[in-house]
N, C-alpha and C positions, 0 to 999 in steps of 0.2 A: 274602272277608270275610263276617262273619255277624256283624254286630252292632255292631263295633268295640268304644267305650268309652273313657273316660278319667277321672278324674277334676279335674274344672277347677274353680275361684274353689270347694271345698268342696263341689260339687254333683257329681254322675255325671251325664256324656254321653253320648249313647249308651249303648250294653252289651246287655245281655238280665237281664231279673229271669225271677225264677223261683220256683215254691211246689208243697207238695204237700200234701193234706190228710192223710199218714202219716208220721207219724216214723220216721226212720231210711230212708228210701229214695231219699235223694240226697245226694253228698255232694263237696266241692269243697276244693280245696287251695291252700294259701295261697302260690300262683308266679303266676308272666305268663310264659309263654313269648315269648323275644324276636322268634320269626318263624314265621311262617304255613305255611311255606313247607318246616317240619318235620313238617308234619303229613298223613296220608295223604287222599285226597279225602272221606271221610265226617269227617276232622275228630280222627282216633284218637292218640291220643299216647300210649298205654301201654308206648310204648319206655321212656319216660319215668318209670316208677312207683317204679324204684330210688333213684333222684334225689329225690323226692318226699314228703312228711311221710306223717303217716298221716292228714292233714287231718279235716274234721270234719263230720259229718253232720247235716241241717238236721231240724229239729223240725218236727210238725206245725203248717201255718200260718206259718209263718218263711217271710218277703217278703226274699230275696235278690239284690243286683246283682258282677254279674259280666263282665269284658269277654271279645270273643269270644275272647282266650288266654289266659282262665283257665280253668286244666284244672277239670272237674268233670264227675261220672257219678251215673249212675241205679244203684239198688242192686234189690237181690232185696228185695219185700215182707216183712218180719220177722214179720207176723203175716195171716191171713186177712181181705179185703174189700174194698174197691171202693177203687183208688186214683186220686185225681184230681190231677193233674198241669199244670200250665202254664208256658208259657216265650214271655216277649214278647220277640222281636225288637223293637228300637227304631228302628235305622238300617242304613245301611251291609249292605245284605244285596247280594251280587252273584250269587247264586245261589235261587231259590227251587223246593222239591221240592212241586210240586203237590201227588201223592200223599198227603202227610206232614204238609200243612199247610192251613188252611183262609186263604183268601182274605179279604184285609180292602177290602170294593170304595170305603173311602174313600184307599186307600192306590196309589201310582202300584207297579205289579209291580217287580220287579227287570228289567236289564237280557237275562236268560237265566234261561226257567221250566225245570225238570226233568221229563220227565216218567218215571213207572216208580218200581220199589222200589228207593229210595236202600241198599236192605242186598242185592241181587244187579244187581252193574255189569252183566251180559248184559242189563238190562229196560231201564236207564236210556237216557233221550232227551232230546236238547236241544232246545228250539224259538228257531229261529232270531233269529225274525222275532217279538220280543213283542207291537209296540204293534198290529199287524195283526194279531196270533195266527194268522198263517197256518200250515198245517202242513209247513211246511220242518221235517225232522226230521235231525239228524245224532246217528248213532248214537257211543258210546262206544267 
C-alpha cells in the first residue's frame, strides 16, 4: 500500500496529492485499478496503457488527489528549468524508501524502511526491525 484512498461522505481519505510547479509534466488517468497485486514491486502498470485513455496532464500549480491505484506518471520536462515536484503520502504506507523520501519525524515510519535505489532491486534492503532501527538487513 502507498497511500490507499477513498472517497467518503464527499471528502478524500487517505490518497496522495500531488503538484508541480510545470505544466505538462505529470499526468494521470482516469481508472482505479481494482488490485495491487497487478502491479510490479516499484508500482509500474504500463502493461496497462492500452487499456487506458490518453488521460490528462496537470497544469502548473494544479493541487491533485489521487488513490494509490490510480495510474498516473511523471513526464519529460516540455520546456527548460527547474522543476519542483511533490507528492504527500497521507496514510496507509507499508513500505517506505528511505533513499527516495525525506522523513517526517512527526510521523510513526511504516512497518518496513527500504533501504537502496528503489530503481536497481540488486541495492535494495529491507530493515527488519523498524521501531529499534536495528540493522537486520534482508536482502532482496
Amino acid at each position: 500500500r502507498w497511500g490507499g484512498g477513498f472517497m467518503g461522505t464527499g471528502k478524500p481519505q487517505g490518497g496522495i496529492y500531488m503538484a508541480s510547479n510545470m505544466s505538462g509534466t505529470c499526468r494521470v488517468f482516469p481508472a482505479k485499478l481494482k488490485s495491487e497485486n497487478v502491479l510490479d514491486f516499484h508500482g509500474n502498470c504500463e502493461h496497462f496503457r492500452p487499456m487506458l485513455s490518453n488521460g490528462r496532464t496537470l497544469e502548473a500549480g494544479e493541487l491533485l488527489w489521487v488513490t494509490d491505484r490510480t495510474p498516473h506518471e511523471s513526464l519529460p520536462c516540455p520546456t527548460e528549468g527547474v522543476r519542483q515536484f511533490f507528492r504527500l503520502v497521507t496514510s496507509q504506507v507499508s513500505a517506505w524508501f528511505e533513499d527516495h523520501n525525506t522523513e517526517n519525524p512527526l510521523m510513526k515510519a511504516p512497518t518496513m524502511i527500504v533501504k537502496g535505489d528503489k530503481f536497481k532491486d540488486e541495492t535494495l534492503k529491507i530493515v527488519a526491525n523498524v521501531q529499534e532501527r536495528k540493522e537486520k538487513i534482508v536482502t532482496l
